[in-house]
TIKOL-390617 format. One record per residue (C-alpha): x, y, z; residue number from 1. Coordinates in pm, 1 decimal. Layout:
BEGIN
<pt><c1>X</c1><c2>Y</c2><c3>Z</c3><seq>NUM</seq></pt>
...
END
This chain:
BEGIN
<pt><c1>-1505.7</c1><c2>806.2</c2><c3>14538.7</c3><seq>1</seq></pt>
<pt><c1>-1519.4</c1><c2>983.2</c2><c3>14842.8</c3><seq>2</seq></pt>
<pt><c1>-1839.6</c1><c2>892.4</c2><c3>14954.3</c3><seq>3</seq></pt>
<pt><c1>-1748.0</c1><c2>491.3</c2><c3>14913.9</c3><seq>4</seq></pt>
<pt><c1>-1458.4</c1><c2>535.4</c2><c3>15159.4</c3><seq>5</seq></pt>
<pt><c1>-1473.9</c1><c2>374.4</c2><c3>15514.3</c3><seq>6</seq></pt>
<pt><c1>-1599.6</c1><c2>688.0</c2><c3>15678.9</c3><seq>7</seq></pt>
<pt><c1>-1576.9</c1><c2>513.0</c2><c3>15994.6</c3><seq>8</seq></pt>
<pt><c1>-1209.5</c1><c2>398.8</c2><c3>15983.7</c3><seq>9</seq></pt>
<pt><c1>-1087.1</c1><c2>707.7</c2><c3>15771.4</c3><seq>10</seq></pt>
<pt><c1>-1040.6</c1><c2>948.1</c2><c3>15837.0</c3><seq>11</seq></pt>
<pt><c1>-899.8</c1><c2>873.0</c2><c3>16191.0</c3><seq>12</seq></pt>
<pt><c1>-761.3</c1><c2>1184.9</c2><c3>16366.4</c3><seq>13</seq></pt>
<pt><c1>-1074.3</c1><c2>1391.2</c2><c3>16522.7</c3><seq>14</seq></pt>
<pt><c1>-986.6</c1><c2>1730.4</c2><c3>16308.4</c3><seq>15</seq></pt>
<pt><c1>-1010.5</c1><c2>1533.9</c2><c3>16029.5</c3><seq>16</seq></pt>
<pt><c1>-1332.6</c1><c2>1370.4</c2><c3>16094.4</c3><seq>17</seq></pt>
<pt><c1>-1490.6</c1><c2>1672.4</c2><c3>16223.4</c3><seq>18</seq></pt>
<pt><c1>-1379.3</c1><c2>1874.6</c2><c3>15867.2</c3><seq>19</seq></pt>
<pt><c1>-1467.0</c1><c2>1584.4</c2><c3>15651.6</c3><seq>20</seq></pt>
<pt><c1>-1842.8</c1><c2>1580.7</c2><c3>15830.0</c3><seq>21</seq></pt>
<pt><c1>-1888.2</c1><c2>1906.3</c2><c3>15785.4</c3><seq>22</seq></pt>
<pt><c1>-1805.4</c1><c2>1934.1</c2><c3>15414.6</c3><seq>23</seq></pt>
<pt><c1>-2035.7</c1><c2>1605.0</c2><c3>15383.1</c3><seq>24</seq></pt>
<pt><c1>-2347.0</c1><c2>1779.6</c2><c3>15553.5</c3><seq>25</seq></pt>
<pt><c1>-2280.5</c1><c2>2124.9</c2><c3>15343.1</c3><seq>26</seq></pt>
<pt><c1>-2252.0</c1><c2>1897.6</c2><c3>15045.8</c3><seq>27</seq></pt>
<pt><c1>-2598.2</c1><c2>1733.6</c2><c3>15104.7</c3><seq>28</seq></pt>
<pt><c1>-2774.1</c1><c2>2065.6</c2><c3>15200.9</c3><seq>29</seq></pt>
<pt><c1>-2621.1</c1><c2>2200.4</c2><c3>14894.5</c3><seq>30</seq></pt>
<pt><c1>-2733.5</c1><c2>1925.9</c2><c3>14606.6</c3><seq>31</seq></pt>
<pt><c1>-3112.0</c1><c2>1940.8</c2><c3>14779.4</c3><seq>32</seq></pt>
<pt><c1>-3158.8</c1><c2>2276.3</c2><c3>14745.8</c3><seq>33</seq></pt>
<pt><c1>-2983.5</c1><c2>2282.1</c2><c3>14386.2</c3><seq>34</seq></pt>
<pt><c1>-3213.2</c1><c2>2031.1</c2><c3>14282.6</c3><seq>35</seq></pt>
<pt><c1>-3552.1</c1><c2>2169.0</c2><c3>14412.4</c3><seq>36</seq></pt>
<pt><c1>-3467.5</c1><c2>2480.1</c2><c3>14279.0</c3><seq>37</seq></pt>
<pt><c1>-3351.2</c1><c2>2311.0</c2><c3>13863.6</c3><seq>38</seq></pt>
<pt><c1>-3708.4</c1><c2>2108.5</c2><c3>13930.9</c3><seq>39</seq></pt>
<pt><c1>-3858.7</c1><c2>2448.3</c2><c3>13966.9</c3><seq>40</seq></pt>
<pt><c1>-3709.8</c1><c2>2605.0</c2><c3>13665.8</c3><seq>41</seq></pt>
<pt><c1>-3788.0</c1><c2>2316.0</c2><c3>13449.8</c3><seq>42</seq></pt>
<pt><c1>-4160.3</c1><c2>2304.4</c2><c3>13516.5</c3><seq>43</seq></pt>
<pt><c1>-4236.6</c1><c2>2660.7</c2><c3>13618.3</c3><seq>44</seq></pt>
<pt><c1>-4187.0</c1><c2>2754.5</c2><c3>13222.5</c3><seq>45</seq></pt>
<pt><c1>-4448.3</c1><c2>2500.1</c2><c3>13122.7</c3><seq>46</seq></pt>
<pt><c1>-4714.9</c1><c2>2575.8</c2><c3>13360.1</c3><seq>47</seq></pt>
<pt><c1>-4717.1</c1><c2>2980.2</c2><c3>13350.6</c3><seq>48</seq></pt>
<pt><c1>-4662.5</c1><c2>3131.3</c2><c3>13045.0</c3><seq>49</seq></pt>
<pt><c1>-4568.9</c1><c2>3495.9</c2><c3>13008.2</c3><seq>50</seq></pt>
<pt><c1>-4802.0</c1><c2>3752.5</c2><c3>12828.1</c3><seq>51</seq></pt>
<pt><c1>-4645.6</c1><c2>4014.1</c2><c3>12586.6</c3><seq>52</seq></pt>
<pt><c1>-4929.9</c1><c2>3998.9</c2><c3>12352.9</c3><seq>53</seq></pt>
<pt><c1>-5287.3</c1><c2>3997.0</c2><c3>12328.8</c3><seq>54</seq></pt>
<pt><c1>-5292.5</c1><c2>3693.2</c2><c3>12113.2</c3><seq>55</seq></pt>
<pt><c1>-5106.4</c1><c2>3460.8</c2><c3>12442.9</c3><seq>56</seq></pt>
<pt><c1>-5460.9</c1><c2>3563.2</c2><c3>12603.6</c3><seq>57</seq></pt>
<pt><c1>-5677.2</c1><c2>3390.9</c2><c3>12358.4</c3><seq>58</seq></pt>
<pt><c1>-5414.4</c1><c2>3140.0</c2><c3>12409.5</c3><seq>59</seq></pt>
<pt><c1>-5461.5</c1><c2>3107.8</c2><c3>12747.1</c3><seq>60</seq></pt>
<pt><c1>-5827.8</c1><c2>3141.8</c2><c3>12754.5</c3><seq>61</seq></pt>
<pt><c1>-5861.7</c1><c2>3456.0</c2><c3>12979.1</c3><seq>62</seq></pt>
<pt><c1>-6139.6</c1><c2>3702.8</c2><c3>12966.5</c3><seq>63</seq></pt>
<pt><c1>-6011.1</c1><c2>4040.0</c2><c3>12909.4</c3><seq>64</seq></pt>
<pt><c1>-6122.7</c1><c2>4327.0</c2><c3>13182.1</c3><seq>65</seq></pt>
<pt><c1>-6108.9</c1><c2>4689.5</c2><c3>13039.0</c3><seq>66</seq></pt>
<pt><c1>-6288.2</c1><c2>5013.1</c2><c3>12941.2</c3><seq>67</seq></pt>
<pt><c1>-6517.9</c1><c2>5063.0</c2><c3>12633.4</c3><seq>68</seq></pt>
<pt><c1>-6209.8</c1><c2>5214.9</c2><c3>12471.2</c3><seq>69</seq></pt>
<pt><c1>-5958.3</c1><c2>4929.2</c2><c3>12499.2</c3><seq>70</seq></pt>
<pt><c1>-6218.4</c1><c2>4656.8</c2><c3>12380.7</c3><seq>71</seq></pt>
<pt><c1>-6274.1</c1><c2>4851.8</c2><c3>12046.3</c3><seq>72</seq></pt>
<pt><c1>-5875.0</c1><c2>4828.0</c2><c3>12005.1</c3><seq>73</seq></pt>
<pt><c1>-5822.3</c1><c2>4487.4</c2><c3>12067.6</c3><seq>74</seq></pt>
<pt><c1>-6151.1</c1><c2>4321.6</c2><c3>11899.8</c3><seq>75</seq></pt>
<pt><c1>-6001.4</c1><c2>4258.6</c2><c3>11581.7</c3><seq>76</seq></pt>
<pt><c1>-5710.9</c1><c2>4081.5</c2><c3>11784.7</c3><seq>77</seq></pt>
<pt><c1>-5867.7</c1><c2>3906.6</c2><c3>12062.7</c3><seq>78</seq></pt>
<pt><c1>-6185.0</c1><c2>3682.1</c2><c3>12007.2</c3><seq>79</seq></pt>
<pt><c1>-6255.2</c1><c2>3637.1</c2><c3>12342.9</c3><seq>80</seq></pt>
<pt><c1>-6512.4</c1><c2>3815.2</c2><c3>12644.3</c3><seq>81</seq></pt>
<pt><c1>-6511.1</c1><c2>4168.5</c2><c3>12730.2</c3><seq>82</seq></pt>
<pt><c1>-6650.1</c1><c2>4271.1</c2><c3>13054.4</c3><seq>83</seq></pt>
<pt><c1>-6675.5</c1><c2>4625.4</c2><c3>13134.4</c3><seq>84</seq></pt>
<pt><c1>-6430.1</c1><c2>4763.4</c2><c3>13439.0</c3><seq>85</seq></pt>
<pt><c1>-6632.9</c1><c2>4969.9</c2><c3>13748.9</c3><seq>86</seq></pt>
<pt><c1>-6518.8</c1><c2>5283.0</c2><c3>13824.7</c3><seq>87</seq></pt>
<pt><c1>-6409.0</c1><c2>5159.9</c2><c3>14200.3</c3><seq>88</seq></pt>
<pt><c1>-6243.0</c1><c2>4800.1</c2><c3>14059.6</c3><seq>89</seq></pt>
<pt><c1>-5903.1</c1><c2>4971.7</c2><c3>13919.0</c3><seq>90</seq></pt>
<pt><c1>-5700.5</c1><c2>4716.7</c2><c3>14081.7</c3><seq>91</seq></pt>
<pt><c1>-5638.7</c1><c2>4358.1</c2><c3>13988.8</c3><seq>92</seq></pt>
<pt><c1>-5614.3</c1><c2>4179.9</c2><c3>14328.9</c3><seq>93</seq></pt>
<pt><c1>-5997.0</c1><c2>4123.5</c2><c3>14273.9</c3><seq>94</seq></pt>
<pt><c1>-5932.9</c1><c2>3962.9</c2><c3>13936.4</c3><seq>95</seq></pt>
<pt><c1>-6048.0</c1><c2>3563.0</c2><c3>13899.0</c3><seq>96</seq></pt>
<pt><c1>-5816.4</c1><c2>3329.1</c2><c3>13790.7</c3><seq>97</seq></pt>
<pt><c1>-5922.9</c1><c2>3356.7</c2><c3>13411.5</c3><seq>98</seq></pt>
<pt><c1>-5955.9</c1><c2>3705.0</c2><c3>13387.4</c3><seq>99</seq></pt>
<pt><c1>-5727.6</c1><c2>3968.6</c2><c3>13260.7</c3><seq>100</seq></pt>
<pt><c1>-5749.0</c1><c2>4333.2</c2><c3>13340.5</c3><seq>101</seq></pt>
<pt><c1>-5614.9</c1><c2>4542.4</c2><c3>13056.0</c3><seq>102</seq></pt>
<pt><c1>-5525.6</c1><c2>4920.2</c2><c3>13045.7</c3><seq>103</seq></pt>
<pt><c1>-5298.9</c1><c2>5231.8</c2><c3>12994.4</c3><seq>104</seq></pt>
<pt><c1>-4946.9</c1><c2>5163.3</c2><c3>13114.3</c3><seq>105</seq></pt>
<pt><c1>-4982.0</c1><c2>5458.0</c2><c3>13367.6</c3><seq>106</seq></pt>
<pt><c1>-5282.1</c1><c2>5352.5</c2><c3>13463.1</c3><seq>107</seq></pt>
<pt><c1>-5220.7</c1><c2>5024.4</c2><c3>13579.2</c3><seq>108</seq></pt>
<pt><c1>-4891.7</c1><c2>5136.1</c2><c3>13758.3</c3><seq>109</seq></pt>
<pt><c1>-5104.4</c1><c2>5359.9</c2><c3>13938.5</c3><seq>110</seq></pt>
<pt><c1>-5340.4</c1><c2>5054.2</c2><c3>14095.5</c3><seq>111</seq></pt>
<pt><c1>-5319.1</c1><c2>4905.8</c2><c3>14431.5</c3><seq>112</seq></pt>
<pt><c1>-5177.8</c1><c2>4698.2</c2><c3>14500.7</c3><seq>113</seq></pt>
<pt><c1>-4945.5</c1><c2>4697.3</c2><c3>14218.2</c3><seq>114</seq></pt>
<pt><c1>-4735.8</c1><c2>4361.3</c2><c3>14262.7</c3><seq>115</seq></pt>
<pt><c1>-5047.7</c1><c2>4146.7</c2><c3>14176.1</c3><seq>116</seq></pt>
<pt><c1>-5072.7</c1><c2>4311.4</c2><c3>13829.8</c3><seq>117</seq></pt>
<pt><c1>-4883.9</c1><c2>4181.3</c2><c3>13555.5</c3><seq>118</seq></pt>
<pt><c1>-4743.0</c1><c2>4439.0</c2><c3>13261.3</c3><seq>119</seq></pt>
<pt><c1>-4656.9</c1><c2>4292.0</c2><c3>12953.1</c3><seq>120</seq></pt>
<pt><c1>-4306.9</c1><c2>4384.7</c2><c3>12782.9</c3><seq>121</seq></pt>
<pt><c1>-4505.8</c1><c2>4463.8</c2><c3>12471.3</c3><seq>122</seq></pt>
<pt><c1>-4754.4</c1><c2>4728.4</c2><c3>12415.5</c3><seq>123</seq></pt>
<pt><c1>-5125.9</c1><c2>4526.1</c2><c3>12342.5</c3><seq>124</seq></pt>
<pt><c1>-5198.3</c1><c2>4852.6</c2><c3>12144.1</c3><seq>125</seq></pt>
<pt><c1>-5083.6</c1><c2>5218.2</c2><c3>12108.8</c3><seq>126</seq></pt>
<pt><c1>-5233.9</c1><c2>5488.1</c2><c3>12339.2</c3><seq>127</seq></pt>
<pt><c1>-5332.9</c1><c2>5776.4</c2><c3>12100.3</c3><seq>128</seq></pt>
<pt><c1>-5567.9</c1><c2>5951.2</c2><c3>12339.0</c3><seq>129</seq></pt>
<pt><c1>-5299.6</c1><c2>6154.6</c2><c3>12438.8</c3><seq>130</seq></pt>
<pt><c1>-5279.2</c1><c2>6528.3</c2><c3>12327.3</c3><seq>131</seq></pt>
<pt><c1>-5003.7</c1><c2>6783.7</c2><c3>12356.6</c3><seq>132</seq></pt>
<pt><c1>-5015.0</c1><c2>7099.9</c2><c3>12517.7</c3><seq>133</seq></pt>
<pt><c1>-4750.9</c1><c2>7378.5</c2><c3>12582.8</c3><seq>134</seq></pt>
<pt><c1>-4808.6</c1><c2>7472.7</c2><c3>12943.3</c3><seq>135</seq></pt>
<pt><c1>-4561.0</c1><c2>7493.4</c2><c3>13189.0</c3><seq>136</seq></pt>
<pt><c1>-4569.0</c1><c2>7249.2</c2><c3>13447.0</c3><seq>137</seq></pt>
<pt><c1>-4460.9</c1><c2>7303.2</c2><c3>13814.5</c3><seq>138</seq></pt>
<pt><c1>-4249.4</c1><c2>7001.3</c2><c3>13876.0</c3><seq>139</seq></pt>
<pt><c1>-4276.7</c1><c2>6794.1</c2><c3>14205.5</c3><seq>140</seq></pt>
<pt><c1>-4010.2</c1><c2>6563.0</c2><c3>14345.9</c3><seq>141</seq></pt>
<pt><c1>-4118.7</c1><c2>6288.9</c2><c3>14301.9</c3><seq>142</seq></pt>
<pt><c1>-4201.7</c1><c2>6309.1</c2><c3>13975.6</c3><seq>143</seq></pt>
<pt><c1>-3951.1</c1><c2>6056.1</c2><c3>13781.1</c3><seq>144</seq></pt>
<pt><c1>-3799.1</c1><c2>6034.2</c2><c3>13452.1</c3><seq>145</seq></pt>
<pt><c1>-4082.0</c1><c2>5915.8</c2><c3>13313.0</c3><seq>146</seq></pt>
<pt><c1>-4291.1</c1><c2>6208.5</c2><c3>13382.5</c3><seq>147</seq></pt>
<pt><c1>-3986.1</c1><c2>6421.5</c2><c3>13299.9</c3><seq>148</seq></pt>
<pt><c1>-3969.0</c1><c2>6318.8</c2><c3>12946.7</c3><seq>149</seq></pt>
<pt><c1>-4363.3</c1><c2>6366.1</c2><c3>12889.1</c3><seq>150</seq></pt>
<pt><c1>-4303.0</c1><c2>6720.4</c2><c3>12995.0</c3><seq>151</seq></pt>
<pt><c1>-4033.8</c1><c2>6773.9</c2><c3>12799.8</c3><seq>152</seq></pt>
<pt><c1>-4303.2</c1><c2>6690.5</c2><c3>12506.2</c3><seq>153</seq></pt>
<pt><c1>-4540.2</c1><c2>6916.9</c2><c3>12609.6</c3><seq>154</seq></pt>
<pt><c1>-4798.6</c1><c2>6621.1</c2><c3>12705.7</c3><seq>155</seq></pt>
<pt><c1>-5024.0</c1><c2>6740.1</c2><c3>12978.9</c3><seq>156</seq></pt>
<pt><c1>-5356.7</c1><c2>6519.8</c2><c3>12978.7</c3><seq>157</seq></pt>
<pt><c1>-5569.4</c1><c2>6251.7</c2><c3>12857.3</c3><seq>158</seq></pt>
<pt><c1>-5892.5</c1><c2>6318.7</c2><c3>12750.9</c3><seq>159</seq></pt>
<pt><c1>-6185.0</c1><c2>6093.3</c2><c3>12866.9</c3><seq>160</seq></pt>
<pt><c1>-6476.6</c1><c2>6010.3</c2><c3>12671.3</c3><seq>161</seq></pt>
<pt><c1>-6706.2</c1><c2>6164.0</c2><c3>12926.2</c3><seq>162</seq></pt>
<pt><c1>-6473.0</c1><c2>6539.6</c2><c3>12917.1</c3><seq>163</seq></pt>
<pt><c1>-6272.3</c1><c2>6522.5</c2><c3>13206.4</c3><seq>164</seq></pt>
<pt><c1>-5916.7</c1><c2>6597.9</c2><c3>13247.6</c3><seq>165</seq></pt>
<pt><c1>-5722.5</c1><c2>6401.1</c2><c3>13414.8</c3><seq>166</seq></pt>
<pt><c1>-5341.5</c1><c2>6576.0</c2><c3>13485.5</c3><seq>167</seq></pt>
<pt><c1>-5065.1</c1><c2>6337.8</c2><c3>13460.9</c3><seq>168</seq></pt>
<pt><c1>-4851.4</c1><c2>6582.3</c2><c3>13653.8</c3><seq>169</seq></pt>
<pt><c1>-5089.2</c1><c2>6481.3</c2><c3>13992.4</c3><seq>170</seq></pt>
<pt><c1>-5045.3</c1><c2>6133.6</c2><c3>13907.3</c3><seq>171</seq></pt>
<pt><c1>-4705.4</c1><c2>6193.3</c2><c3>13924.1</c3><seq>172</seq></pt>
<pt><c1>-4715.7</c1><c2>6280.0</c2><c3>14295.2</c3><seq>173</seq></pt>
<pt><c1>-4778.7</c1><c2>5923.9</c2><c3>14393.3</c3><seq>174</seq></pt>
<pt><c1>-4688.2</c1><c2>5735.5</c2><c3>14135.9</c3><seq>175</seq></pt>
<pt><c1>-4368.1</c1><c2>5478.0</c2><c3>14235.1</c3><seq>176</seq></pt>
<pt><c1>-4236.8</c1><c2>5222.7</c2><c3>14009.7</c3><seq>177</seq></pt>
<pt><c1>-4367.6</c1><c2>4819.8</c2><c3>14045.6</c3><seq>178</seq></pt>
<pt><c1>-4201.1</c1><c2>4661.9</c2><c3>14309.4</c3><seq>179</seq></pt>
<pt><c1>-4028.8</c1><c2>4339.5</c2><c3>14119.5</c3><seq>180</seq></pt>
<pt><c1>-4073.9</c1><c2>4017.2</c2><c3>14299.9</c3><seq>181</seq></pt>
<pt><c1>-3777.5</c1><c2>3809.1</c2><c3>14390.1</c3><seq>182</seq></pt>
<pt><c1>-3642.8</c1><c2>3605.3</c2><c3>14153.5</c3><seq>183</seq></pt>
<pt><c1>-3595.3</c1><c2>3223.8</c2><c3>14200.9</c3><seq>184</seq></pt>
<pt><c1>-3258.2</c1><c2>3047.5</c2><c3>14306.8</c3><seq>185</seq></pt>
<pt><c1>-3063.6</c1><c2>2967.5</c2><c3>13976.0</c3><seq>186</seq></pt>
<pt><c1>-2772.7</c1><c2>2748.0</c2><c3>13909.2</c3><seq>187</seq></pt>
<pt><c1>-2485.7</c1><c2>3001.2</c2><c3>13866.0</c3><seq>188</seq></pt>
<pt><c1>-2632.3</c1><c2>3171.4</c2><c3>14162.4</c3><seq>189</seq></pt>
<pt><c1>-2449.7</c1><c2>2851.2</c2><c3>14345.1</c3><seq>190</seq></pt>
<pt><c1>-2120.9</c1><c2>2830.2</c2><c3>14165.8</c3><seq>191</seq></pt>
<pt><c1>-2016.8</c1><c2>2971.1</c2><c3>14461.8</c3><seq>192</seq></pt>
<pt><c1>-2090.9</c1><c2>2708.4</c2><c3>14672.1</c3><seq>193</seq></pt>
<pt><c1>-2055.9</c1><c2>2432.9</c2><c3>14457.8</c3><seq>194</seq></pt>
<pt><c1>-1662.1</c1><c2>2573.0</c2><c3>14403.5</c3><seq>195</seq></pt>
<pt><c1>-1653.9</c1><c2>2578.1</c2><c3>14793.5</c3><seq>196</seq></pt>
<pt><c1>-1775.0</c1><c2>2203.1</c2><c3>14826.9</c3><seq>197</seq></pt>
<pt><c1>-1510.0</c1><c2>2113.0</c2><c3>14509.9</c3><seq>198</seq></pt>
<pt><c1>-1232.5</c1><c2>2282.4</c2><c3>14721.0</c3><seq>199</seq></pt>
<pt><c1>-1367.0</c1><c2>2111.2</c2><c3>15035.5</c3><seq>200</seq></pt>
<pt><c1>-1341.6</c1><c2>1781.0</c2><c3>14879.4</c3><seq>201</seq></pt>
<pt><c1>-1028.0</c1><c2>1795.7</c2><c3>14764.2</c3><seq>202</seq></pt>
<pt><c1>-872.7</c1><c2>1903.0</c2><c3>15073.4</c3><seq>203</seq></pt>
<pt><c1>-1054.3</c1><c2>1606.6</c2><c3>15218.5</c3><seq>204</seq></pt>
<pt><c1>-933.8</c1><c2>1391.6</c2><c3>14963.6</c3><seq>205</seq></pt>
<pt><c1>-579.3</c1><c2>1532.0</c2><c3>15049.5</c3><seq>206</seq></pt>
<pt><c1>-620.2</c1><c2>1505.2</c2><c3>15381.6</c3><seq>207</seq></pt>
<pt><c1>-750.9</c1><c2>1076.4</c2><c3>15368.6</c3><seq>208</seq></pt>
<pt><c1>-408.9</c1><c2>1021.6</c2><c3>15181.5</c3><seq>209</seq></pt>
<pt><c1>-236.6</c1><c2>1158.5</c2><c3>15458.2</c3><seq>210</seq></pt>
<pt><c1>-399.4</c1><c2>1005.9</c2><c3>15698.0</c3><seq>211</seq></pt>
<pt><c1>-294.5</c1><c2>653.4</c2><c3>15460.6</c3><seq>212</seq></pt>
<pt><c1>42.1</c1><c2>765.2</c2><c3>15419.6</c3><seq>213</seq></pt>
<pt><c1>80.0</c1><c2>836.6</c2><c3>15802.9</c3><seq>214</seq></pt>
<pt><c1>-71.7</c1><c2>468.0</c2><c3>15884.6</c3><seq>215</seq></pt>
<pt><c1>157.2</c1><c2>355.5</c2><c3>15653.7</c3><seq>216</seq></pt>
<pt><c1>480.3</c1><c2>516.9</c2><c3>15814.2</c3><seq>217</seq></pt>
<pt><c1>320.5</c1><c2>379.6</c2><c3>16168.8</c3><seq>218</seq></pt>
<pt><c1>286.8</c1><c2>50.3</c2><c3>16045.6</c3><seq>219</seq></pt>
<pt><c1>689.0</c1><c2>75.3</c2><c3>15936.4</c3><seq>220</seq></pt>
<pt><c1>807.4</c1><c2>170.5</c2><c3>16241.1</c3><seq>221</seq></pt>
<pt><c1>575.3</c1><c2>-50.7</c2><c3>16467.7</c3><seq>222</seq></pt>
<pt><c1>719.0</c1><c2>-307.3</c2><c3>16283.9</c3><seq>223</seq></pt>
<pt><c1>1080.4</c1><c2>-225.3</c2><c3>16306.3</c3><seq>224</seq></pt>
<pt><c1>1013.6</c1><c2>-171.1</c2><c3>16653.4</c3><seq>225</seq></pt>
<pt><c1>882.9</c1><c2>-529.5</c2><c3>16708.2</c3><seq>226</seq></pt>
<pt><c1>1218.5</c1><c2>-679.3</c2><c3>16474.5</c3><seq>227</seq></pt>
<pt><c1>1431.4</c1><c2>-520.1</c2><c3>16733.8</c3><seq>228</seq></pt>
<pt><c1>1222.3</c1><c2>-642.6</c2><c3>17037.9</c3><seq>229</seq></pt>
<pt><c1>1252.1</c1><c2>-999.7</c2><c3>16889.4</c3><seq>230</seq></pt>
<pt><c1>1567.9</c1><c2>-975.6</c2><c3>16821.9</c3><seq>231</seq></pt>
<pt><c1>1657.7</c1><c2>-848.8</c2><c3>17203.0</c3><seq>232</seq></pt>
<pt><c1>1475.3</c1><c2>-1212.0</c2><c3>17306.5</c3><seq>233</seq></pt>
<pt><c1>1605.7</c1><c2>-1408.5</c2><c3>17082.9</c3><seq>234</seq></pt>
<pt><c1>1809.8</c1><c2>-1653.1</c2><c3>17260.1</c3><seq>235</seq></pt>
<pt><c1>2193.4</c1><c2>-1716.6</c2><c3>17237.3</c3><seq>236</seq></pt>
<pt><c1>2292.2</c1><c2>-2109.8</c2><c3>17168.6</c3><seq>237</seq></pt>
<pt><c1>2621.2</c1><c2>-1971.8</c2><c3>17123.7</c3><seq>238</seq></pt>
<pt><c1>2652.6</c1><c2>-1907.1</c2><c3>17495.2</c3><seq>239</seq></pt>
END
């Protein structure tokens, strides 16, 4: 409705116009960038899909990247290639597009850099290699909650297959949580706006019927003023 009004002609005081332009041009920035960002979330879920189990990778048609350990727990759920991890590749930026790397939790949290590696919300299989110890531990500072707990159960270190120790309480020392990645423009993040541009309209819409009812009222009185002017001429035949 507002939009098929004579923008041109209404409204016609320059306050008016300038307010009414402005809420047009916020309105039009507004609906594009609501509906690039609704496109997005309507065809991101169909092209990526998330991973929270070993099965979505034989889905998906990836080639798991791992140890000698982890492919003996996940052969009798995944049917598809193993390839055996280097000792300098513990990071996933060198991955290929169909390839998965696959590992302890801590482990991958610990590779650089870590916002190219996806964790899954669900454990592909349960770390057992871990054995408990009572030894006190000197704590660092920036050792987290995390590392707190595992303490607190007397886990010190994970035994390779080769004999060496590895002390989670070192790890600790650098370890910082995954950075998470910004997440995409949603629709209630606009309500906002979109109750801005409602409230902007309406005021608009206010202000066009005052600007009609004040044409009106200057339409009245231009014509009464032109009744008494014609009346002032109007001859006498009397006289």
């Amino acid at each position: 409705i507002v939009l098929s009004q004579p923008v041109v002609v209404e409204p016609k005081r320059i306050p008016g116009r300038i307010f009414f332009s402005t809420v047009l041009f916020l309105f039009l920035i507004t609906n594009s960038v609501f509906q690039g960002n609704l496109a997005t979330l309507i065809t991101i879920p169909s092209e990526y899909q998330n991973v929270d189990h070993i099965s979505d990778l034989d889905k998906l048609g990836y080639n798991v990247v791992s140890d000698d350990f982890v492919e003996k727990q996940l052969a009798p759920f995944f049917h598809g290639k193993f390839r055996t991890i280097q000792a300098n590749q513990y990071f996933c930026s060198w991955l290929r597009q169909n390839e998965a790397y696959v590992d302890e939790e801590y482990r991958i949290l610990c590779t650089s850099p870590r916002t190219t590696c996806h964790l899954s919300k669900n454990h592909f299989f349960t770390v057992f290699k871990w054995y408990k110890h009572r030894v006190d531990w000197p704590l660092r500072k920036r050792v987290n909650e995390f590392f707190f707990n595992m303490f607190e159960g007397g886990i010190l270190s994970k035994i390779h297959e080769d004999g060496r120790f590895e002390h989670l309480i070192e790890i600790g020392a650098f370890w910082d949580p995954p950075v998470h990645p910004k997440r995409d423009l949603k629709a209630k993040d606009l309500q906002f706006a979109f109750i801005f541009l409602l409230c902007g309209l309406f005021i608009s819409f206010v202000v066009f019927l005052g600007e009609r009812q004040l044409a009106r009222v200057e339409q009245i009185f231009y014509r009464i003023r032109l009744r008494k002017r014609k009346n002032l001429w109007k001859p006498n035949f009397l006289v």
